[in-house]
C-alpha positions as CSV (number, residue, x, y, z in Angstrom):
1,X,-58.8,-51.7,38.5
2,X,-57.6,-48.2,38.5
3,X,-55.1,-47.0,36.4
4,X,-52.0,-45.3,37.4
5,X,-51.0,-42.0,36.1
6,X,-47.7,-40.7,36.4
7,X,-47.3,-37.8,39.0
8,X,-46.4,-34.2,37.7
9,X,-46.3,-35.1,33.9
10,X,-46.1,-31.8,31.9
11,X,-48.3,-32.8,29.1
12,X,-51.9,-34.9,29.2
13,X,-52.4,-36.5,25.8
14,X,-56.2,-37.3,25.1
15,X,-59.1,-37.7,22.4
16,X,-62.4,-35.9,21.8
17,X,-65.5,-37.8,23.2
18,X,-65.9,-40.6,20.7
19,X,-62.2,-41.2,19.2
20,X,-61.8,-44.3,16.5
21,X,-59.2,-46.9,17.3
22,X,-57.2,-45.0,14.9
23,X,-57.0,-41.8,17.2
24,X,-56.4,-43.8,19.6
25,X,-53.4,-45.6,18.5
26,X,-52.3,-42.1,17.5
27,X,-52.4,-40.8,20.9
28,X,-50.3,-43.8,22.2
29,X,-47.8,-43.3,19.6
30,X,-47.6,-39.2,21.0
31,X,-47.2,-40.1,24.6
32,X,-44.5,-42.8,24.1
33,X,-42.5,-40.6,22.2
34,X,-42.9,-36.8,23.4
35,X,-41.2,-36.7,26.8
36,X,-42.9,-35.7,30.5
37,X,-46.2,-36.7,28.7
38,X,-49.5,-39.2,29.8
39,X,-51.9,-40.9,27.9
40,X,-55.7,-40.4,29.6
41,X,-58.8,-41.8,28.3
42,X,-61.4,-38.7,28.6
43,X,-64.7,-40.4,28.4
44,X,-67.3,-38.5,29.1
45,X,-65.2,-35.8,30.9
46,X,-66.4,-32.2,29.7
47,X,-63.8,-29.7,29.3
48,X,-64.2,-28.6,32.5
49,X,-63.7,-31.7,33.5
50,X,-60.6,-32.5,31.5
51,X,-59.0,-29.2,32.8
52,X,-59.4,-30.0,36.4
53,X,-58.5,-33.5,35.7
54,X,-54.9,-32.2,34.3
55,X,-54.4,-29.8,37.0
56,X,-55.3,-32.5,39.5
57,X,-51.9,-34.8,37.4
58,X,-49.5,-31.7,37.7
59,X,-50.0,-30.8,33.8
60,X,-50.0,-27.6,32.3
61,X,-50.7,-28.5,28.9
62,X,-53.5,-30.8,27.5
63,X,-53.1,-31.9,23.4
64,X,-56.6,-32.9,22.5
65,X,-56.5,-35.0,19.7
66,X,-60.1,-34.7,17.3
67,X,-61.7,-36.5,15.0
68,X,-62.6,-35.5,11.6
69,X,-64.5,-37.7,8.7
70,X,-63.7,-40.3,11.0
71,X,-60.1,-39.9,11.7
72,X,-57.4,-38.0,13.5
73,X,-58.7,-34.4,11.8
74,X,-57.0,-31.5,14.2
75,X,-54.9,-31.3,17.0
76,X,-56.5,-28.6,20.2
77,X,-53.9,-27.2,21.8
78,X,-54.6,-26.0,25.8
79,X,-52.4,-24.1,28.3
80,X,-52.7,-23.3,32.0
81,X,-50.9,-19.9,33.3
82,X,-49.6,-19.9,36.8
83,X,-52.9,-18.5,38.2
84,X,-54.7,-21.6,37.1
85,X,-56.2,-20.3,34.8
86,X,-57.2,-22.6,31.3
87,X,-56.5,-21.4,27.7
88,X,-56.9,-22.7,24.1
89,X,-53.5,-21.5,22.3
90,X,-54.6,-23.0,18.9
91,X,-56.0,-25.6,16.7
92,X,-53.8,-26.9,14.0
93,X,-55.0,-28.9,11.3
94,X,-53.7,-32.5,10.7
95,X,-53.3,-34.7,7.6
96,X,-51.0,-37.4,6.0
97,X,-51.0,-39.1,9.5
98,X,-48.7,-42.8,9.7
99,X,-48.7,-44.1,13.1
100,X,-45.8,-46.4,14.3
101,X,-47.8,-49.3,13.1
102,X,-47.4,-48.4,9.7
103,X,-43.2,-48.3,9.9
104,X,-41.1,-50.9,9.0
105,X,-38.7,-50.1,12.4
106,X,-40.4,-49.2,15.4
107,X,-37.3,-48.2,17.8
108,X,-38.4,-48.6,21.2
109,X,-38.7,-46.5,23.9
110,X,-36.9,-43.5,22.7
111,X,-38.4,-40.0,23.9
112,X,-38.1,-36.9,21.8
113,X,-35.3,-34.8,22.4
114,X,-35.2,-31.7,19.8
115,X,-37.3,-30.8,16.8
116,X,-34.8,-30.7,14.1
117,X,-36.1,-27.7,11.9
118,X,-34.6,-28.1,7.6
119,X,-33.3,-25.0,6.6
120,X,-35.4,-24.7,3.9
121,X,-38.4,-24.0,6.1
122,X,-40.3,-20.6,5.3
123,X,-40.9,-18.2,8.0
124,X,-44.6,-18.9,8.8
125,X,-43.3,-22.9,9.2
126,X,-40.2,-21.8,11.9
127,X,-43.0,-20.0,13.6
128,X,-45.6,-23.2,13.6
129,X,-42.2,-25.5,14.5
130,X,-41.4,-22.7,17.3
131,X,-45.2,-23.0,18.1
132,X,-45.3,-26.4,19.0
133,X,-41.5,-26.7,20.2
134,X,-42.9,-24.4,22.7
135,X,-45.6,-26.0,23.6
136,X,-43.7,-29.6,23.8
137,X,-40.9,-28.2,26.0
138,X,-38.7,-29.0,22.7
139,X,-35.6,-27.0,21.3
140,X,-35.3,-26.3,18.1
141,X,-32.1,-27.8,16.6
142,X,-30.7,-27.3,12.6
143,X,-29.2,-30.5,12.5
144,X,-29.5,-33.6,15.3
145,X,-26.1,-33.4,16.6
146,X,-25.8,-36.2,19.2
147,X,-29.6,-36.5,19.9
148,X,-30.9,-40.1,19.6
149,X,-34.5,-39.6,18.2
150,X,-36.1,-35.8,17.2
151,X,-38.9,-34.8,15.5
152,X,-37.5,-33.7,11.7
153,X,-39.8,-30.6,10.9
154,X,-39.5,-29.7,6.5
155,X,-41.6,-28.6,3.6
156,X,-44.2,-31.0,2.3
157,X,-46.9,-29.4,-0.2
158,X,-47.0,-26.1,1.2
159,X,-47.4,-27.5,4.5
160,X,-44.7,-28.7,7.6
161,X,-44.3,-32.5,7.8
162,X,-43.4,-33.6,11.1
163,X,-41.5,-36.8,11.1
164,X,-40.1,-38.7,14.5
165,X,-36.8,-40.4,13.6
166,X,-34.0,-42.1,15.2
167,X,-30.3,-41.0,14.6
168,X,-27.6,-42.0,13.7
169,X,-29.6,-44.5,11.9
170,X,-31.9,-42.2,10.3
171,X,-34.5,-44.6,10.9
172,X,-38.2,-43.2,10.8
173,X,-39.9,-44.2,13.5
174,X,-43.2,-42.7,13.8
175,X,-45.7,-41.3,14.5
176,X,-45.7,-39.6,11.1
177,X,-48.0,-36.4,10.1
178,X,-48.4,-33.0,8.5
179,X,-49.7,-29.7,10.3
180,X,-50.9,-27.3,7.4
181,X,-49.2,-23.6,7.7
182,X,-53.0,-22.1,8.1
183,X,-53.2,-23.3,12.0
184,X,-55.4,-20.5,13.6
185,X,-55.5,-19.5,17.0
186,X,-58.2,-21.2,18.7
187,X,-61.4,-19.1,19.5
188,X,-63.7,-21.5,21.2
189,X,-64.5,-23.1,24.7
């Protein structure tokens, strides 16, 4: 049976090659709540292959999620200009990951709507949060306001935890995880 994707999503979501259930579950977790996004199961597709694949959905953006020591390690980060043409933007580095799983409410079918950055964010995290607000299609809020669930962006170790939560509970949600300040633009094919 063959699986339908939905037409003109923004964003594909996907693993390397040979993901754990645990990347897996953390790529569901991203496309439920990050809006205009799909879930696809890359297989054996080269990156050639997962390009062509995207443009062929309507995306412009593919998150590859890696695998490191046998988990969710780094986050690849992919853009298409309007000529078609494929680029990495950058590779961030992930840790501290909770997926929804692991949360005591799991608040149903809410899609992102801001990334709410704390005030107490240093200049090289508003840049990372801008980064990846960017590349989400997110604004960057200071507080929620009347958005139901964000993504709260603060300090955590010398790093920017990123935290999905619903409002005006305050309930997190999840997924849960931290992107380390040292992301580097990504040099590789």
């Amino acid at each position: 049976m063959r699986k339908a994707y939905q037409a003109n999503a923004k964003l594909v979501i996907t693993t390397s090659r040979r993901p754990t259930q645990r990347i897996r579950e953390f790529c569901r977790d991203l496309q439920r709540v990050i809006p205009n996004s799909i879930r696809m199961n890359r297989g054996k597709l080269s990156m050639d292959g997962l390009r062509a694949k995207a443009s062929e959905l309507g995306a412009d953006s593919v998150l590859i999620v890696e695998r490191e020591k046998g988990g969710p390690g780094r986050i690849t980060l992919m853009k298409s200009d309007t000529s078609g043409l494929w680029s990495h933007t950058s590779v961030l580095a992930l840790s501290h990951i909770r997926t929804r799983r692991e949360f005591e409410s799991k608040g149903r079918g809410q899609k992102i709507g801001a990334i709410v950055a704390a005030p107490s964010l240093n200049s090289r995290g508003r840049d990372l949060v801008t980064e990846i607000s960017d590349f989400l299609g997110l604004s960057v809020v200071e507080s929620f306001s009347k958005l139901r669930c964000v993504i709260d962006a603060y300090p955590h170790n010398g790093e920017v935890e990123f935290v999905v939560r619903i409002y005006p509970e305050g309930k997190e949600v999840g997924p849960s995880f931290t992107i380390g300040y040292t992301c580097q633009k990504a040099s590789r094919e």
